[in-house]
C-alpha positions in Angstrom: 90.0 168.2 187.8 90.7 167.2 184.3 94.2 168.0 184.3 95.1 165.3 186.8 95.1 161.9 186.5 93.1 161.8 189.8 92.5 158.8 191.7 89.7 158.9 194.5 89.0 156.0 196.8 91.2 153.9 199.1 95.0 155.9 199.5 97.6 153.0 200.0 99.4 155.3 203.0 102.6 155.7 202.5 104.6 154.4 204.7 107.5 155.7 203.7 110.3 157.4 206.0 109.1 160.7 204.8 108.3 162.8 207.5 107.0 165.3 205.0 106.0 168.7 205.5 106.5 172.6 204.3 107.3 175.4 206.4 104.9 178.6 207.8 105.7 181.0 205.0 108.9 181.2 204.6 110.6 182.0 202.0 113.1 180.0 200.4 116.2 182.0 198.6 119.7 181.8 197.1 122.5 184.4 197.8 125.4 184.8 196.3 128.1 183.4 199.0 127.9 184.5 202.6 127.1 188.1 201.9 124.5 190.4 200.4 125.6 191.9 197.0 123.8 194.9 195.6 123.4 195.5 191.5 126.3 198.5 191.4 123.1 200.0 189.1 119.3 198.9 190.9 117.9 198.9 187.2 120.4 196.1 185.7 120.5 192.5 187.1 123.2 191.0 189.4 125.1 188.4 187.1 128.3 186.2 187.3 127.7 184.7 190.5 130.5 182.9 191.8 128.4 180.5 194.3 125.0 179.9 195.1 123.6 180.1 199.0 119.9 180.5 200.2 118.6 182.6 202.6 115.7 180.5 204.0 114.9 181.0 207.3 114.1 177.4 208.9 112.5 178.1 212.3 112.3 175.2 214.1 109.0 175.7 215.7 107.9 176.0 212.6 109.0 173.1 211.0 108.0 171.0 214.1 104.1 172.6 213.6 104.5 171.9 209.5 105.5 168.0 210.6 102.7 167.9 213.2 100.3 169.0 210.6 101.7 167.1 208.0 101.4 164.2 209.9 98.1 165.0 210.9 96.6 165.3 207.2 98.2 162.1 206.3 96.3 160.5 209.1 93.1 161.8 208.1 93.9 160.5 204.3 94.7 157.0 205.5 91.5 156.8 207.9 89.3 158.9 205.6 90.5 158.0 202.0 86.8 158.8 200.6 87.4 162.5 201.5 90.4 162.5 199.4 91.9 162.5 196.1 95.3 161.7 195.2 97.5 162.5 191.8 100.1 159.7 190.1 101.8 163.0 188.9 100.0 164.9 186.5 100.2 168.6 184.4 100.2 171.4 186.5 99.2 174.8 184.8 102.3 177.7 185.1 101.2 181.3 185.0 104.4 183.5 184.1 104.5 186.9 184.7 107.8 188.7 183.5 108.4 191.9 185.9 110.4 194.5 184.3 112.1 197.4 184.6 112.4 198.9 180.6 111.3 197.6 177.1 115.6 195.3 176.6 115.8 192.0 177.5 118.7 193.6 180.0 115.9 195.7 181.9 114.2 191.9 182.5 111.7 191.4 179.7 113.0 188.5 178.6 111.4 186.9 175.4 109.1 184.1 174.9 111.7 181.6 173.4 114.1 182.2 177.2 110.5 181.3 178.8 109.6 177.7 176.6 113.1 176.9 177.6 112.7 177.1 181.1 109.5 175.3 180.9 111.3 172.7 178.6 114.2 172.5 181.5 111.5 172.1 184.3 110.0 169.4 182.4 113.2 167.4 181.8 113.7 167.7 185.3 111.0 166.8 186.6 110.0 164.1 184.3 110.7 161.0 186.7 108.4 162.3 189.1 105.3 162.3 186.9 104.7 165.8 186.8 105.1 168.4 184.1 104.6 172.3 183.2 101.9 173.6 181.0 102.8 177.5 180.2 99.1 178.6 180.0 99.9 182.6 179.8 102.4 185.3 179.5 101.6 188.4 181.2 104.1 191.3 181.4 104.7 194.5 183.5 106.8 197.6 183.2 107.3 198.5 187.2 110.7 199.5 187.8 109.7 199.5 191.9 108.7 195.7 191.5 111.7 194.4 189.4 113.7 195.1 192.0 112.1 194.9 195.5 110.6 191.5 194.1 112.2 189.9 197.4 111.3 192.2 200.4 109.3 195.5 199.7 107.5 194.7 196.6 106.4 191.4 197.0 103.3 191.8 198.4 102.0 194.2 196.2 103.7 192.5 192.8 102.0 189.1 193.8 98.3 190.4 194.9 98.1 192.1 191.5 99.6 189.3 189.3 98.9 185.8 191.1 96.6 184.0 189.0 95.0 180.3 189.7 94.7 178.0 192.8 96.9 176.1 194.4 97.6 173.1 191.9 98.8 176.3 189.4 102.8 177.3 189.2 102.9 180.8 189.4 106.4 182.1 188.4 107.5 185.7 188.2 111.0 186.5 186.5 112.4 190.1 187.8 115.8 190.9 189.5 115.5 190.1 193.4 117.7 192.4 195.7 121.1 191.6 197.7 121.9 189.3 194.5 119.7 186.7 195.2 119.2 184.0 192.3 115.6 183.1 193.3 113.3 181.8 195.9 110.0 179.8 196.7 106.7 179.4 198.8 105.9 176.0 200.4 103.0 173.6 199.9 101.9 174.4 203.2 101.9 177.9 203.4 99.1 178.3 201.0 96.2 178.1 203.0 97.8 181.2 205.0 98.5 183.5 202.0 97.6 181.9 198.7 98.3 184.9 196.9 102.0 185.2 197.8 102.2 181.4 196.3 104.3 180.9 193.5 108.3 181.0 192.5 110.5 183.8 192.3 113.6 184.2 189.7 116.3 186.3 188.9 115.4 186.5 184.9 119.0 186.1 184.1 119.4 182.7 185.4 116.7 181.2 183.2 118.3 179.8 179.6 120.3 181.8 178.1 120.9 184.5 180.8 123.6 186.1 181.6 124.0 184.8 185.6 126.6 182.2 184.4 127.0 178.9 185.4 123.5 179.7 187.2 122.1 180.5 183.8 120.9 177.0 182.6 117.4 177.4 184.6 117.9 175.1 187.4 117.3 178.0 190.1 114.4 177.1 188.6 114.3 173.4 188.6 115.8 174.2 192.3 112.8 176.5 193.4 110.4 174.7 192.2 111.7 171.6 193.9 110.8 173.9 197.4 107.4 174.9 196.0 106.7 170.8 195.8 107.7 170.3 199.5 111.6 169.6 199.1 114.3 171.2 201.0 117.9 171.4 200.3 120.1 168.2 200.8 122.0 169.3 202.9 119.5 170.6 205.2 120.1 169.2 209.3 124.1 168.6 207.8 125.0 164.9 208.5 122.5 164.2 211.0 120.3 164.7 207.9 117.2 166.9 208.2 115.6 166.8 204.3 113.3 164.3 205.4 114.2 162.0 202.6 115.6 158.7 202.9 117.6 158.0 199.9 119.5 161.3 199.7 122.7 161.7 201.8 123.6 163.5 204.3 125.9 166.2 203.8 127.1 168.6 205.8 127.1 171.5 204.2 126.4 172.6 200.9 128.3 172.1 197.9 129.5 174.2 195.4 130.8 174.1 191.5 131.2 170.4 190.7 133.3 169.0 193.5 133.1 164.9 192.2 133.9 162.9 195.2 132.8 165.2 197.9 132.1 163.3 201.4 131.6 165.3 204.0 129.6 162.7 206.3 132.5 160.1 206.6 130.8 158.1 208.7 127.7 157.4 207.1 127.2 155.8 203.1 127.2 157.3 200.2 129.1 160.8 199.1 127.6 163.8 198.8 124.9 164.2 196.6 126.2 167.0 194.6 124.0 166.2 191.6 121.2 166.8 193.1 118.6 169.9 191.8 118.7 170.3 195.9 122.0 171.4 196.6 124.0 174.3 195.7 126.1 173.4 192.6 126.1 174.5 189.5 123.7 174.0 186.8 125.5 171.6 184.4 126.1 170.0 187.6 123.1 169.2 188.9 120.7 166.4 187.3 118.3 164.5 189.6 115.8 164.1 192.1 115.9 160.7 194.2 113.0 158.4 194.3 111.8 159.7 197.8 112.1 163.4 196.7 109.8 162.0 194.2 108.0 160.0 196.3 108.0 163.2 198.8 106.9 165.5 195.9 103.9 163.9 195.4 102.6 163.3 198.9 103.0 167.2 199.5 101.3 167.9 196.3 98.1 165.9 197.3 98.2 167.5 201.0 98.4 171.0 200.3 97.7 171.7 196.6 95.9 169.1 194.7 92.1 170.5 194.4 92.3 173.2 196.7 
């Protein structure tokens, strides 16, 4: 492929602490606090959130068959390394299709300039990892049903007639997910299953210059994309520590607004990583991906997506 710098030939294995892996398709998605909350109006978009939450189911069975296989892959790259190719980072190609309701910017079709900023944000982001976002199209539909049963009834449907690509391409879809949810995400290894419900989800008023305040920089995107490249949320396990990452903390919970100094895992180092695009703060809160996420990102990439 000639938009990765692809290596093939001998894959130094990493030995790194990551027990990687992505979940059965699930869905990974933010709530607003421990409830669902409805749009008073289904045709305008939830905004002013007052804390993010997800509602990702994290079955354990399936998480322990994702490791297994996982672990299994990584094997057959170590032993087999002619079989494989592996990407230092690289461009991946973003399809964004903007699901609307009406012709306003409040009915969800947001302009082009909202969409090059979240492209720009997912690049900053994600610049230490090696990776970055080429927008290749635009595509937009009028479909009041799918703006806003994008999470739950419509998805199916929305996603077999838009997906575009394989599984090295970012689809993203900007529409206004129900019970006030900010935005959600496939796995790496979920594609295989149902490639053509691959991709992330967002609520279009989080993205630059939306109205979901302080959600409305675009790192639910940054966030959701950070699930779609094998990460899960800091806090995930709570302090016995279950992101599968070495050099975040453990937390115990998540973390919301900006709270500097946070330690809820008093007995092992380092605070909370509040910062971090994989908790639940806000936006201009939030700034970084560890070395392992990277490190993590990257070994899920060349698993489940890279070529296939």
């Amino acid at each position: 492929m000639n938009k990765f710098r692809v290596f093939v030939g001998v894959i130094a294995f990493c030995a790194i602490a990551l027990v990687l892996f992505g979940v059965d398709y699930s869905t990974s998605a933010q709530r607003v606090g421990n409830q669902d909350v409805k749009s008073e109006e289904m045709n305008q978009p939830v905004v002013a959130r007052s804390e993010r939450a997800c509602g990702t189911e994290h079955n354990p069975q399936k998480i322990a068959e994702s490791e297994t296989d996982f672990r299994f892959k990584l094997e057959k790259m170590r032993t087999s390394p002619n079989m494989y190719a592996a990407a230092a980072g690289g461009v991946i190609n973003v399809y964004f299709h903007v699901v609307s309701s009406g012709t306003s910017v409040a009915s969800g079709n947001v302009p082009d300039s909202m969409i090059a900023q979240q492209i720009s944000v997912l690049n900053t982001a994600f610049g230490g990892s090696g990776y970055s976002f080429n927008l290749i199209s635009t595509d937009r539909t009028t479909n009041a049903t799918w703006y806003n049963g994008c999470y739950g009834s419509a998805e199916r449907k929305m996603k077999n007639a838009l997906h575009q690509g394989t599984a090295d391409d970012l689809n993203i879809y900007s529409c206004n997910p129900s019970n006030g949810i900010l935005g959600y995400a496939t796995f790496p290894s979920s594609y295989t299953r149902s490639p053509n419900l691959d991709g992330v989800v967002l609520l279009d008023q989080s993205m630059p210059g939306g109205t979901a305040s302080p959600y409305n920089l675009g790192d639910t995107g940054t966030h959701e994309v950070g699930h779609w490249m094998g990460l899960y949320h800091t806090f995930q396990g709570g302090c016995t520590g279950g992101d599968y990452v070495s050099d975040t903390a453990a937390e115990s919970s998540a973390a919301y607004n900006c709270p500097q100094g946070r330690d809820t895992c008093t007995t092992l180092a380092g605070l909370d990583p509040i910062t971090n695009f994989m908790d639940y703060t806000d936006d201009a809160c939030m700034f970084e991906f560890s070395g392992g996420q990277n490190t993590r990102m990257t070994s899920q990439f060349d698993t489940y997506r890279l070529g296939k």
